[in-house]
C-alpha positions as CSV (number, residue, x, y, z in Angstrom):
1,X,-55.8,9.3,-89.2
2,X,-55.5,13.2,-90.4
3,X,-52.7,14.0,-92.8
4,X,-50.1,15.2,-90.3
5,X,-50.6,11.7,-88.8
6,X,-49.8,10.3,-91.9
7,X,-47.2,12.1,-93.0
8,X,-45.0,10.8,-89.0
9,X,-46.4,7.1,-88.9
10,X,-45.5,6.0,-85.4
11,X,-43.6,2.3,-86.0
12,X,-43.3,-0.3,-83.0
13,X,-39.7,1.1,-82.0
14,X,-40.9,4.9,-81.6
15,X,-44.2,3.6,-79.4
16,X,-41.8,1.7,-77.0
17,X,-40.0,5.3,-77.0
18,X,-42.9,7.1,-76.1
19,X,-44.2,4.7,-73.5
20,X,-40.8,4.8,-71.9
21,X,-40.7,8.6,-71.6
22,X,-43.7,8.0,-69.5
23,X,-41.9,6.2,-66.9
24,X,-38.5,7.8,-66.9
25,X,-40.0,11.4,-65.9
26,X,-43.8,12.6,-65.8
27,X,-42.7,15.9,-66.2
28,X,-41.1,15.3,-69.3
29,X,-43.9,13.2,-70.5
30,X,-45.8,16.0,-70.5
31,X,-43.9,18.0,-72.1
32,X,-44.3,15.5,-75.0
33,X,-47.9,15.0,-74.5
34,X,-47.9,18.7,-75.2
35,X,-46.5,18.7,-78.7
36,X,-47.1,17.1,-81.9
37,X,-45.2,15.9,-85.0
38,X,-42.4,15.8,-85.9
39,X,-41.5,18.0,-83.1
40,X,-42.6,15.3,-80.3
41,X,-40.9,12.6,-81.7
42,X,-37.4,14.9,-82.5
43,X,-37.9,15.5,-78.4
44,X,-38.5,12.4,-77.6
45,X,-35.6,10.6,-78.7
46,X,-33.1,13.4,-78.0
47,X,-34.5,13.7,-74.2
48,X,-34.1,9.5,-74.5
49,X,-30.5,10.1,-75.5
50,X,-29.6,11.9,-72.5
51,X,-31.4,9.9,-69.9
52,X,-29.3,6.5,-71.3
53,X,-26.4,8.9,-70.3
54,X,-27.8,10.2,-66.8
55,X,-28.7,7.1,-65.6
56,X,-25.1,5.9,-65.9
57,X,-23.9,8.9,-64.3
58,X,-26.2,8.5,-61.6
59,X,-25.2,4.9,-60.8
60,X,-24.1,4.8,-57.1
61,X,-23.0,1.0,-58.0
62,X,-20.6,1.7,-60.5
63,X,-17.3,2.6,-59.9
64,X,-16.0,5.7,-61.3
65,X,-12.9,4.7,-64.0
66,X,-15.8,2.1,-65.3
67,X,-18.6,4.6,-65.2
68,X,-16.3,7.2,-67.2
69,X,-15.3,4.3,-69.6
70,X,-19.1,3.5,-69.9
71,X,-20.0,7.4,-70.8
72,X,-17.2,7.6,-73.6
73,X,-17.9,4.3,-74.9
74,X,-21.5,5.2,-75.6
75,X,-20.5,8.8,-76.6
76,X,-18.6,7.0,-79.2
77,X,-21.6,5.1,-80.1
78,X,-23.8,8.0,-81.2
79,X,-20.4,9.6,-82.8
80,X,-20.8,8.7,-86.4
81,X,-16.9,9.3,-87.4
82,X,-16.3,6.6,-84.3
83,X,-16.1,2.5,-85.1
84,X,-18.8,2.1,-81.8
85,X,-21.8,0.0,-82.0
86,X,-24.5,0.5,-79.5
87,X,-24.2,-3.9,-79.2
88,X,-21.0,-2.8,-78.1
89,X,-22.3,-0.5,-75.3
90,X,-25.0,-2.6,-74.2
91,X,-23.0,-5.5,-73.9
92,X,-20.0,-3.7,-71.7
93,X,-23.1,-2.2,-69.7
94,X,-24.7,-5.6,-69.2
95,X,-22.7,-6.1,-65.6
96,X,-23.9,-3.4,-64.1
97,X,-27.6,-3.5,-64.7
98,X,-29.6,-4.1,-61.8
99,X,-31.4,-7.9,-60.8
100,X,-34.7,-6.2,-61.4
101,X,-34.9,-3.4,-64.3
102,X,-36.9,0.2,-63.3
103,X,-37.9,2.7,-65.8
104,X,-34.3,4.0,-65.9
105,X,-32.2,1.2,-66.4
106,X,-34.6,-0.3,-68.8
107,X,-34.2,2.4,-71.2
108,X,-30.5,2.0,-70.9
109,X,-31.0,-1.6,-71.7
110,X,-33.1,-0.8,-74.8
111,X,-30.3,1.7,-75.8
112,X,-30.0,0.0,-79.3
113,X,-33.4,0.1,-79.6
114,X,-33.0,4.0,-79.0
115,X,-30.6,4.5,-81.0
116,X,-31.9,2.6,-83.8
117,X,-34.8,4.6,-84.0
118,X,-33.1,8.1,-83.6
119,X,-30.9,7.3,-86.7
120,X,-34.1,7.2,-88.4
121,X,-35.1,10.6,-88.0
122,X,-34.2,13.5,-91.0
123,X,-30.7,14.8,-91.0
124,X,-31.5,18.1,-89.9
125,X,-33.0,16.5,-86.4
126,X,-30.1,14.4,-85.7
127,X,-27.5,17.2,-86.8
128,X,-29.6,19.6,-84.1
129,X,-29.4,16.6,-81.4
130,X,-25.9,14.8,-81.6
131,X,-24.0,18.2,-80.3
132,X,-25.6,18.6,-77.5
133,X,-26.3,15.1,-76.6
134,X,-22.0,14.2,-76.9
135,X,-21.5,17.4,-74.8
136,X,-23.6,16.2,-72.1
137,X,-22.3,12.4,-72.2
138,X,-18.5,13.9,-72.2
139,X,-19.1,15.9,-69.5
140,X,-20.9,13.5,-67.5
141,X,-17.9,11.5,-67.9
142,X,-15.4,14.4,-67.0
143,X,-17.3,15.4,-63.9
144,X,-16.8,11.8,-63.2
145,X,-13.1,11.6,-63.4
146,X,-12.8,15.1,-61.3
147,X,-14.9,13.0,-58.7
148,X,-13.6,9.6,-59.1
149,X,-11.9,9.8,-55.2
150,X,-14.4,11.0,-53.5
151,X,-16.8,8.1,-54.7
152,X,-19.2,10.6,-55.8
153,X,-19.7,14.2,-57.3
154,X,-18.9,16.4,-54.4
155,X,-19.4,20.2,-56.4
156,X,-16.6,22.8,-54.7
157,X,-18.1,26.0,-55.9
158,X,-21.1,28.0,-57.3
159,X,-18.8,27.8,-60.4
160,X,-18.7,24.6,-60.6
161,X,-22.4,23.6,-59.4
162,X,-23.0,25.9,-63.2
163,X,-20.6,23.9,-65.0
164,X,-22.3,20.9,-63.9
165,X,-25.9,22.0,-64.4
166,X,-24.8,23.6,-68.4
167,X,-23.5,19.8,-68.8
168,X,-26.7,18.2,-67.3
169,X,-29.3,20.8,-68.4
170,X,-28.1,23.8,-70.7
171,X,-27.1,21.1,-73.4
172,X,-30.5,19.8,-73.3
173,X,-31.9,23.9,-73.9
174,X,-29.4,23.9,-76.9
175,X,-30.9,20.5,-77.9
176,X,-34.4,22.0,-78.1
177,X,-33.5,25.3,-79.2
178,X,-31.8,23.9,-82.3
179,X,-34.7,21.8,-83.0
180,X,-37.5,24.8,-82.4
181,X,-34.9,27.4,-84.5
182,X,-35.1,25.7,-87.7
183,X,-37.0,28.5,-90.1
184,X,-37.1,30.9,-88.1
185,X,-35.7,34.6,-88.5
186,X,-32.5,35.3,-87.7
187,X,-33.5,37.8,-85.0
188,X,-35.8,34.9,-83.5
189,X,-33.1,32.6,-83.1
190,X,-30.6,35.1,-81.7
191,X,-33.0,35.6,-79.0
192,X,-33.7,32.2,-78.1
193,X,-30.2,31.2,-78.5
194,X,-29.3,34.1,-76.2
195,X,-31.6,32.3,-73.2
196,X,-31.5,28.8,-73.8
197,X,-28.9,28.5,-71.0
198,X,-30.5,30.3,-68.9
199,X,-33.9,27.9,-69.5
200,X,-31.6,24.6,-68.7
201,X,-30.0,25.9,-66.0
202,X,-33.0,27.2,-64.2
203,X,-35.1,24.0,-64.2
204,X,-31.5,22.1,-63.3
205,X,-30.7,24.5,-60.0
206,X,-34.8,23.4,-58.9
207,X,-33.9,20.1,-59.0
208,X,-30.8,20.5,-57.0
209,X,-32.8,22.3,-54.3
210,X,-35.1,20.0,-54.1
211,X,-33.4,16.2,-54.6
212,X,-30.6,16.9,-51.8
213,X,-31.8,13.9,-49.7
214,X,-32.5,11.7,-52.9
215,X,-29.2,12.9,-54.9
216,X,-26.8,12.0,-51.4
217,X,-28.7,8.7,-50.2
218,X,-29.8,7.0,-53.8
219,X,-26.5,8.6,-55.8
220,X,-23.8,9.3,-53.1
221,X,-24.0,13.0,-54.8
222,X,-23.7,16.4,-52.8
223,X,-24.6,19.1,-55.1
224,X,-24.7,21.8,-52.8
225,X,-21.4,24.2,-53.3
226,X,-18.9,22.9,-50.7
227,X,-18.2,26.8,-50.1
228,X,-21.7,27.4,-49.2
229,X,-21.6,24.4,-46.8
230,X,-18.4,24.7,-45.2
231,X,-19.5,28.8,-44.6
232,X,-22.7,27.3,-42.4
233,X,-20.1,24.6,-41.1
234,X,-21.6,21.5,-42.9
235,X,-19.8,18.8,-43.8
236,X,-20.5,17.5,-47.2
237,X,-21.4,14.1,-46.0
238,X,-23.6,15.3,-43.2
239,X,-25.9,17.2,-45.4
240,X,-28.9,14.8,-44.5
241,X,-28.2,15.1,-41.0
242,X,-31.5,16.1,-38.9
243,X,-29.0,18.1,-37.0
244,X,-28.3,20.1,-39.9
245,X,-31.7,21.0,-41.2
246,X,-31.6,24.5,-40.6
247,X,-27.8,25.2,-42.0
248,X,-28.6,23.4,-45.1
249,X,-31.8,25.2,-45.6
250,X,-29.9,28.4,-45.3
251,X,-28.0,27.0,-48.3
252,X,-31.0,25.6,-50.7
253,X,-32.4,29.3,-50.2
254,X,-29.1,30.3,-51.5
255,X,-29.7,27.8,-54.7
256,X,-33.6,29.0,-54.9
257,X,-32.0,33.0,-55.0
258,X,-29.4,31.9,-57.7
259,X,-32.0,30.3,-59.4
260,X,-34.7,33.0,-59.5
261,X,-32.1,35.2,-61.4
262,X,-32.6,32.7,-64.6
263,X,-36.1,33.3,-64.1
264,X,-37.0,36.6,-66.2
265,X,-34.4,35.4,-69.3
266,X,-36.7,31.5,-69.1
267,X,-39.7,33.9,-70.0
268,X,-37.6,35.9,-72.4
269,X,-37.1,32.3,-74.1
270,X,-40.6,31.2,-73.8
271,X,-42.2,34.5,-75.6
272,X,-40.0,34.1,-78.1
273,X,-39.9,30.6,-78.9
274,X,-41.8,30.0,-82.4
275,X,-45.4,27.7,-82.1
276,X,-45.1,25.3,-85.8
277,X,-43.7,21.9,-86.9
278,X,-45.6,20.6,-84.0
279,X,-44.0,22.8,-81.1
280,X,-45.8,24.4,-78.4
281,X,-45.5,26.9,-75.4
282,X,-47.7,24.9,-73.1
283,X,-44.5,21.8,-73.8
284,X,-42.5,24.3,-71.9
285,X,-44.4,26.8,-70.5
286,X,-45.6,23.6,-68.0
287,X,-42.4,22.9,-66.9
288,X,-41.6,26.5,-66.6
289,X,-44.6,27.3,-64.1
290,X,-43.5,24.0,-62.1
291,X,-40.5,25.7,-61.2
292,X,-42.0,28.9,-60.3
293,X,-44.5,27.0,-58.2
294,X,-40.7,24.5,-57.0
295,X,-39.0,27.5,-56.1
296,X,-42.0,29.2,-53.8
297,X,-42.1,25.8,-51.8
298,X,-38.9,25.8,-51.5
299,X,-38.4,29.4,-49.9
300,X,-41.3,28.4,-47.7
301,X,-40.3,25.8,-46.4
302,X,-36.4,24.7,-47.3
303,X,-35.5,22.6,-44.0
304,X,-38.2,20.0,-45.6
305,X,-35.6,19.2,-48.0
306,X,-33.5,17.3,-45.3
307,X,-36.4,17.1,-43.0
308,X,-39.1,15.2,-45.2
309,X,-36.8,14.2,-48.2
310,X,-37.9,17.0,-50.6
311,X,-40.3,19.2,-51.4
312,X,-43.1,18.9,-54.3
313,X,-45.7,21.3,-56.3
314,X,-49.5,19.4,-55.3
315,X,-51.3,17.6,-57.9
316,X,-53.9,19.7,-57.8
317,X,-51.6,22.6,-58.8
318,X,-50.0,20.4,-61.4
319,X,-53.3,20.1,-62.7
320,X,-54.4,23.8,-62.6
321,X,-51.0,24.7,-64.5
322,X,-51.7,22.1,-67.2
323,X,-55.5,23.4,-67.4
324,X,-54.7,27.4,-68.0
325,X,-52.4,26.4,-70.9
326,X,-55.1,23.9,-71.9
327,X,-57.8,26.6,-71.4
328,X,-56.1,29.6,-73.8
329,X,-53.3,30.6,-71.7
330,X,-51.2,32.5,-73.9
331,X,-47.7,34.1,-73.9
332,X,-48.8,37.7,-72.8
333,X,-50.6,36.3,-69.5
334,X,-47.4,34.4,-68.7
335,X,-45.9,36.8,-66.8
336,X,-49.5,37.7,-64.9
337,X,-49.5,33.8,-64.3
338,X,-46.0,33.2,-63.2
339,X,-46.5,36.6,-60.4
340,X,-49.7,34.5,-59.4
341,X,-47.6,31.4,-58.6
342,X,-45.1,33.7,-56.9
343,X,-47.1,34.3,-54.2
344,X,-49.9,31.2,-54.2
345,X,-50.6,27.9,-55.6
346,X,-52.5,28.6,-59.0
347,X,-55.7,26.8,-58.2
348,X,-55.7,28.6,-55.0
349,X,-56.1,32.1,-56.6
350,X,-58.5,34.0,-59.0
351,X,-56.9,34.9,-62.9
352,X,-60.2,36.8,-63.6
């Protein structure tokens, strides 16, 4: 064990935390496979936070006034100035766990394990992640409410698609922008804090692209802005139609265009954002390039969304990505890198 091993033991409660974040998203787990301590474990928990939240939100099963009731309840529970107990949260949640537990739903069911363990981190940490982490359970729940009639979120307007994602997403860049800030010059932190939204709601808008079939049929969710649907003549609950594969890939290019504009202030973030206490630009440099790579699949083939159920970046690609950070790739080469991706998959072309 080095000394910066010994200095973050890792107890029984913060191992089940890292093995869960290994089922919950790949992605993210490798954004925490790319950091060290006490940075990976302040990400950890935080991302862990939000997921006991997003799973909730994401329940098709539960009705809306108890879903919203669910969110508050457990935004109460990580409130210290509220009476809450996160017993209290997993008991009212107990009903609407599923017969047999996946990833998801068994984090939510350890949520007092969770939460146990992320009161055990310094005050700074916690006073960087509770903000960000109550503004993404309360708006959850608010989006909720807005929705409750239609069953499901059913997003009106471009406007609100970004309101959504800042709730979803953009908290989470504030989450790890407060946690990557601390020590850092003033003129530093302006900049990062100037494009943390823009990070957030660039990798959100990708997944909204991508997940239309997966958002409508597992969540009863239609992200796509009504106004962009109703101006190709979709209905909102026809968006999986086979019929409709071409109108609704007119309107995922329209997300992969709005998207690309959050693009050049993501890099802005990422050459700013300061390597110590165990934080790294490959952690989300990674994520960043599996955008790019997202978003030229998407323009190349959009209609696959509704046709095939989504699109995805290959593993080899996922592999080559990993590899050039792994390899040296720096913060000056990023932007030669991300062109690259652009236009090809990365282990299809030649960096020399």
């Amino acid at each position: 064990m080095n000394e910066e091993q010994a200095e973050y033991p890792v107890d029984d409660d913060l191992a089940w935390c890292y093995e869960a974040v290994q089922g919950v998203s790949r992605t993210f787990a490798i954004t925490i496979e790319e950091l060290e301590e006490p940075t990976a474990r302040h990400i950890c928990l935080g991302y862990l936070l939000c997921r006991v939240a997003d799973t909730v939100e994401d329940a098709g099963h539960i009705p809306p006034a108890e879903k919203a009731e669910l969110l508050r309840l457990y935004a109460d529970v990580l409130d210290a100035d509220e009476p809450a107990t996160a017993e209290e949260f997993r008991t009212a949640v107990d009903e609407w766990l599923p017969e047999e537990l996946d990833e998801d739903w068994t984090v939510v069911a350890e949520s007092p394990r969770v939460v146990r363990t992320y009161r055990r981190l310094p005050s700074e940490a916690k006073e960087a992640i509770l903000p960000p982490v109550l503004e993404l359970t309360n708006g959850m729940a608010e989006f909720v409410e807005r929705h409750a009639e239609s069953g499901g979120l059913r997003i009106q307007t471009l406007d609100e698609l970004e309101e959504y994602c800042w709730y979803v997403a953009g908290t989470v860049g504030s989450l790890v922008t407060g946690l990557v800030t601390r020590g850092t010059t003033d003129r530093r932190e302006s900049r990062l804090r100037e494009n943390a939204r823009s990070f957030g709601l660039l990798l959100q808008l990708v997944n909204v692209a991508k997940d239309v079939s997966d958002d409508y049929h597992e969540e009863n969710n239609v992200y796509l802005p009504a106004e962009w649907l109703d101006a190709e003549g979709v209905d909102r609950d026809a968006v999986c139609d086979p019929e409709n594969e071409e109108a609704v890939a007119t309107v995922i290019e329209r997300v992969v265009d709005h998207a690309s504009g959050y693009l050049d202030d993501t890099q802005t973030y990422l050459e700013a954002l300061p390597e110590r206490r165990g934080n790294t630009l490959s952690a989300w440099g990674i994520p960043y390039l599996l955008a790019v790579a997202t978003l030229r699949e998407l323009r190349e083939r959009p209609a696959d969304v509704v046709r095939e159920g989504g699109v995805k970046v290959s593993r080899m690609e996922v592999v080559a990505i990993i590899r050039w950070f792994r390899e040296g790739g720096d913060r000056q080469a990023l932007e030669r890198v991300r062109q690259t991706i652009e236009q090809k998959p990365l282990h299809e072309a030649d960096l020399s």
